[in-house]
C-alpha positions in Angstrom: -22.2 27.9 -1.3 -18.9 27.4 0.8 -21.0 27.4 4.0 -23.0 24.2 3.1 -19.2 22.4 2.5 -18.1 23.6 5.4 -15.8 26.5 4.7 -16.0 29.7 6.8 -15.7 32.6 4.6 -14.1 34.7 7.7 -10.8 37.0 7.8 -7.8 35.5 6.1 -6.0 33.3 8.7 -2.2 32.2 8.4 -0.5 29.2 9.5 1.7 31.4 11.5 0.1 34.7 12.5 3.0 36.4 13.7 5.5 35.2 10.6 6.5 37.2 7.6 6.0 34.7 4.7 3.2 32.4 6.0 0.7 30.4 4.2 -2.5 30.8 4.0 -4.8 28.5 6.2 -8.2 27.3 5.3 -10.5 27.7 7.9 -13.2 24.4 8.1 -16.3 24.4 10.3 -15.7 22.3 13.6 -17.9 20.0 11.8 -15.7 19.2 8.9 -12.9 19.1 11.2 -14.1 16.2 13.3 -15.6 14.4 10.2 -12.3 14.5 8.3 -10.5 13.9 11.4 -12.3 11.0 12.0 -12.0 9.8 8.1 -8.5 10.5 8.2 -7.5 8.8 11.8 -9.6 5.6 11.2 -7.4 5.0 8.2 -4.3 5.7 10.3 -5.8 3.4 12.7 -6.2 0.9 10.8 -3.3 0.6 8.7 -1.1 0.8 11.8 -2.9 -1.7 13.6 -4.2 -4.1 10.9 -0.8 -4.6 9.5 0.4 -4.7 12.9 -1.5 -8.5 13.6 -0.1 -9.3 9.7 3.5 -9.3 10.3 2.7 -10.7 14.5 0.7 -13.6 12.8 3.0 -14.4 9.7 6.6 -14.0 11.8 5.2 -15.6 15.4 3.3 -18.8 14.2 5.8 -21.4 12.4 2.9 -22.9 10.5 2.7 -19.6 8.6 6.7 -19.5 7.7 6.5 -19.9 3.8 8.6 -18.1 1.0 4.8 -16.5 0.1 3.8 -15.4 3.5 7.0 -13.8 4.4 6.6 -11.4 1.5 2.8 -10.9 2.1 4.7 -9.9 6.4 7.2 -7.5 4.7 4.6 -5.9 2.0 2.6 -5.4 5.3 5.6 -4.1 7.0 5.4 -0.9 4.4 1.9 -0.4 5.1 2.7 -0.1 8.6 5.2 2.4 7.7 2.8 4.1 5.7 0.4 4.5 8.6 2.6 5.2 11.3 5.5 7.7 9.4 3.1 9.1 6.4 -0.7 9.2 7.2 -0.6 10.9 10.6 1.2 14.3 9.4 0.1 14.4 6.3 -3.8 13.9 7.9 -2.6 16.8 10.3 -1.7 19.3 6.7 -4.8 18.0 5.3 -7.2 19.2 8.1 -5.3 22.3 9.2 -3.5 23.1 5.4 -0.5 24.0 7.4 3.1 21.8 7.9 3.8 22.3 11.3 6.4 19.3 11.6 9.7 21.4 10.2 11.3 21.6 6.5 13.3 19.1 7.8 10.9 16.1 8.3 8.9 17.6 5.0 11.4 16.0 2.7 11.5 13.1 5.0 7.7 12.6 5.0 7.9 12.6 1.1 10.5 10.3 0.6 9.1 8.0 3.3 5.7 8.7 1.1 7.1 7.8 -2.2 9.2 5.1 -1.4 7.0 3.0 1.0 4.2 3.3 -1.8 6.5 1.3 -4.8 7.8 -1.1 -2.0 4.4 -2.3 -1.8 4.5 -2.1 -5.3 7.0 -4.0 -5.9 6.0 -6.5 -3.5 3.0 -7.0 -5.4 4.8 -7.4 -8.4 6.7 -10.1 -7.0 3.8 -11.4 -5.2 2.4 -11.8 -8.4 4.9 -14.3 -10.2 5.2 -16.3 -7.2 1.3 -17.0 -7.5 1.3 -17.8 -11.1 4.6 -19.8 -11.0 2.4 -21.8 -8.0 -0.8 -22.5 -9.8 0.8 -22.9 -13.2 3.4 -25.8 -11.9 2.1 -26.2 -8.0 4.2 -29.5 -7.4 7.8 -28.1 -8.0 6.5 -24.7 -7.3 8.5 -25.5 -3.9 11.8 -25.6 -5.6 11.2 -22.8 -7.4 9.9 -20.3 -4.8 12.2 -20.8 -2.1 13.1 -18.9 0.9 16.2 -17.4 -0.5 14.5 -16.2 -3.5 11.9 -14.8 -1.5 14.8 -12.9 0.6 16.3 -12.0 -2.2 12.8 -10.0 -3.5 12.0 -8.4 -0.1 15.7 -7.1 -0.3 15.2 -5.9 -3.9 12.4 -4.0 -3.3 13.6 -2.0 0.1 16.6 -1.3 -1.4 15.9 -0.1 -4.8 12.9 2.5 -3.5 14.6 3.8 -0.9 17.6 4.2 -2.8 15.6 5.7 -5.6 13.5 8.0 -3.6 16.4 9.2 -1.1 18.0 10.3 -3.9 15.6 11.8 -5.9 14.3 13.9 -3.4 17.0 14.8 -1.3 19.1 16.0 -3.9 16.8 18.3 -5.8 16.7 16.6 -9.0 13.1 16.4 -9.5 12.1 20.0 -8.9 15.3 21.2 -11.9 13.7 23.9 -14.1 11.1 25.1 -11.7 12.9 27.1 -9.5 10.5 29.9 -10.2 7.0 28.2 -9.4 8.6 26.7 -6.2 9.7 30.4 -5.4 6.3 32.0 -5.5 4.5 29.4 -3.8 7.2 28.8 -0.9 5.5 30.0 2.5 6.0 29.4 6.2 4.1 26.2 6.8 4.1 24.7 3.1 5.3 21.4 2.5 4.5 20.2 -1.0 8.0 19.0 -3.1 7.4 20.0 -6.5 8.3 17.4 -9.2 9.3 18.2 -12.5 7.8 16.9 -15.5 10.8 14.1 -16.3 10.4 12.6 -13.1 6.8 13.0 -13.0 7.3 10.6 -16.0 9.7 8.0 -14.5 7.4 7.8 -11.3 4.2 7.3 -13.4 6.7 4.5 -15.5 7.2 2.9 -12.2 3.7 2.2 -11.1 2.5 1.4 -14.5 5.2 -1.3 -15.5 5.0 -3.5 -12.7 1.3 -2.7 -12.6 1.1 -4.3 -16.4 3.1 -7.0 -15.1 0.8 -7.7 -12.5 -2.1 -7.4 -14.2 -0.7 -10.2 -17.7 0.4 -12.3 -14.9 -3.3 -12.3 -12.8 -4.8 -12.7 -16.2 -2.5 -15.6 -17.4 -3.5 -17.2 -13.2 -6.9 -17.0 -13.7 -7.0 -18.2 -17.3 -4.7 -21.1 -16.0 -7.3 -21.6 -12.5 -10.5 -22.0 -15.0 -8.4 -24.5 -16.8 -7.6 -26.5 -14.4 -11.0 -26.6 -12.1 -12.5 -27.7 -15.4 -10.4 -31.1 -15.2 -10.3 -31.4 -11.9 -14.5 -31.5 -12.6 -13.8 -33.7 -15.7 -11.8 -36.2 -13.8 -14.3 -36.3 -10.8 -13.9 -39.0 -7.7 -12.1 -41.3 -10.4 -8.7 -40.4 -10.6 -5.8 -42.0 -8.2 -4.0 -40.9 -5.2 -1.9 -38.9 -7.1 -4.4 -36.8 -9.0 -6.5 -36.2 -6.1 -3.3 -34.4 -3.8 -2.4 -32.5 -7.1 -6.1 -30.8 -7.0 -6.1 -30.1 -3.9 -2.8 -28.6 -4.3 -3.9 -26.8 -7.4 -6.9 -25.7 -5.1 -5.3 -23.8 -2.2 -2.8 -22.5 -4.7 -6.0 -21.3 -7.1 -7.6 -19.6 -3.3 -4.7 -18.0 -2.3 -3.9 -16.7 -5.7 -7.4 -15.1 -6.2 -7.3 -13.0 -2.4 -4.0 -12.0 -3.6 -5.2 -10.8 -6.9 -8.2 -8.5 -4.9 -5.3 -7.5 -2.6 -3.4 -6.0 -6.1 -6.9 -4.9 -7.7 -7.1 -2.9 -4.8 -4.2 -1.4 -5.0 -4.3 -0.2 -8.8 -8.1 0.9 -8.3 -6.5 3.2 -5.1 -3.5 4.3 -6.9 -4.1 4.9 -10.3 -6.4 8.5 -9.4 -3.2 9.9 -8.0 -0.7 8.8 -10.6 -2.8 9.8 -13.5 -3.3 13.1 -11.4 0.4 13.6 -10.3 1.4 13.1 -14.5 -1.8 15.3 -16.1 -1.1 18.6 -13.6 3.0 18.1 -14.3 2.1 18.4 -17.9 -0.8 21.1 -18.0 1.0 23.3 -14.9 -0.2 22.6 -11.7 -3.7 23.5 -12.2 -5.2 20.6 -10.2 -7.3 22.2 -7.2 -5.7 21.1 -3.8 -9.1 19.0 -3.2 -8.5 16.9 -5.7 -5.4 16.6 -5.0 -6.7 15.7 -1.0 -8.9 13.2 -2.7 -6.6 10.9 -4.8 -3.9 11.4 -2.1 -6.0 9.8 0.7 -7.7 7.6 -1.8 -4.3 6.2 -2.1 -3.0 6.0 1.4 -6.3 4.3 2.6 -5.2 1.5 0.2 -2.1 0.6 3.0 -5.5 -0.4 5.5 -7.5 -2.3 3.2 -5.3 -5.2 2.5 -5.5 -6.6 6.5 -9.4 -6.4 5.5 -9.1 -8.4 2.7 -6.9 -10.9 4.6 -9.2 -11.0 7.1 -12.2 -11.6 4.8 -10.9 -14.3 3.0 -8.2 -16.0 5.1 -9.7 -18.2 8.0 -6.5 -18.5 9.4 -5.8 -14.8 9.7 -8.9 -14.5 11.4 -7.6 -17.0 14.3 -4.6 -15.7 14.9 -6.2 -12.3 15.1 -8.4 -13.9 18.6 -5.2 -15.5 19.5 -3.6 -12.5 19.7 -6.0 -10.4 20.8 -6.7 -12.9 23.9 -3.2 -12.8 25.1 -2.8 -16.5 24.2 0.3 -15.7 21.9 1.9 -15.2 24.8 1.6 -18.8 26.2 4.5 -21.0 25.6 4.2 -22.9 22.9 1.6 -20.8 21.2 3.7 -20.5 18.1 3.2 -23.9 17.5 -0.3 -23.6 17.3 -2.7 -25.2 14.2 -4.3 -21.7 12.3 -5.4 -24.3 9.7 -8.8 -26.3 9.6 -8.4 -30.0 9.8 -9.7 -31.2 6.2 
């Protein structure tokens, strides 16, 4: 049975042959290697480099400078981060079971892990009452949303979760009162940072109260959107000047508020495994196999390449600046001047 899913049932191999204290390695086929190499590196690839053209596109051409877009640049910022500092070493403990990167960078890589994860979070969150305060009053939804309150977000989020996560981890507070587990399963080449069950809490409370908040808001949107596309139908070719800007208004505000809400759909369907995971096994003793664990853990990180996707699918003008930047023809002077939008 473990040859057809590609373990080799050979000799015991360590993560350090020649080390007192090593962990134990499990030993894939060359075949599983490559195909969860290739799973795992496509995601790094893509988050790196999808993000990558979000924040070039959003901070290079002015016609893209909004309060709104400059959160969607810095959500994508922590993607980036995700798939540049995260996804490549932990793909590397995935495939081979061993840390090879030093204690060291292990607490770094969690934090980085952690915190990155409720910045987009947060984003989101924020993401999300900037779209409903848009389509439920899209004329002085300018006023409202400015760029100084979208600073002010973007600030709030970084700070807060690296703050939070920094400190959590780095001073030991999450694994108090399991000193004994983390003692037997300590070996040379480990790096998993237990969590006790009182932070396993708060970091379950984190995801699942701005998550809530998202999702009331998205509901409130599209009960609001259905609303309003029923009197823009109702009103037809008949109504003034006035009427006719306010729908289109209330259109592009509808549009972009509906990619944004797949955007957060996607992340809640690629988080929640791993939180509900991380907060079941704190309180029934770390029984979760280490596949499953592999599972909801990459489920996750693949959501930091899937929002570029969704951009791409659904924003035209993403898709433009992708070929302008992808041609060289960024780098022309006056590129950043360039129209990304269709003439209507």
């Amino acid at each position: 049975m473990s040859d057809s899913i590609g373990f080799q049932p050979a000799a015991v191999q360590f993560c350090y042959e020649n080390v007192n204290g090593s962990c134990i390695q499990t030993h894939y086929s060359p075949v599983l290697r490559f195909i969860l190499y290739l799973t795992y590196g496509t995601g790094v690839i893509l988050a790196v480099l999808g993000n990558l053209l979000v924040m070039i596109s959003i901070l290079h051409f002015r016609q893209l400078h909004s309060p709104a877009n400059f959160l969607i640049a810095s959500l994508a910022c922590a993607d980036f981060l995700v798939g540049a500092t995260v996804m490549p070493f932990s793909m590397v403990r995935s495939v081979e079971s061993c840390w090879y990167f030093g204690n060291s960078y292990c607490k770094l890589h969690t934090t980085f892990d952690v915190a990155f994860c409720y910045t987009s979070l947060f984003h989101l969150c924020f993401i999300s009452i900037d779209r409903y305060i848009a389509v439920t009053d899209p004329l002085t939804y300018p006023t409202k949303f400015t760029f100084s309150v979208s600073g002010l977000c973007i600030a709030l989020s970084w700070a807060f979760t690296m703050t939070y996560s920094g400190s959590v981890f780095y001073t030991g507070v999450s694994a108090d009162g399991l000193e004994e587990l983390i003692s037997a399963l300590t070996c040379v080449g480990g790096c998993q940072l237990a969590v006790n069950q009182k932070w396993t809490l708060i970091h379950f409370l984190l995801f699942f109260i701005p998550s809530l908040i998202m999702i009331i808001l998205y509901s409130k949107i599209f009960l609001v959107a259905k609303i309003q596309a029923r009197k823009i139908e109702n009103t037809g070719s008949t109504g003034d000047s006035s009427d006719s800007y306010k729908a289109r208004v209330s259109k592009r505000e509808r549009k972009a508020a509906k990619t944004l809400g797949i955007a957060v759909i996607a992340f809640l369907i690629s988080w929640l495994p791993y939180s509900l995971d991380s907060l079941i096994d704190a309180f029934l003793g770390f029984y979760t196999p280490a596949y499953i664990y592999e599972i909801c853990c990459w489920f996750a990180y693949y959501n930091s390449a899937v929002n570029p996707l969704i951009y791409g699918f659904f924003y035209p003008w993403f898709r433009k600046a992708i070929k302008l930047i992808v041609t060289g023809k960024v780098l022309e002077h006056g590129s950043s001047t360039m129209s990304l939008f269709s003439e209507q």
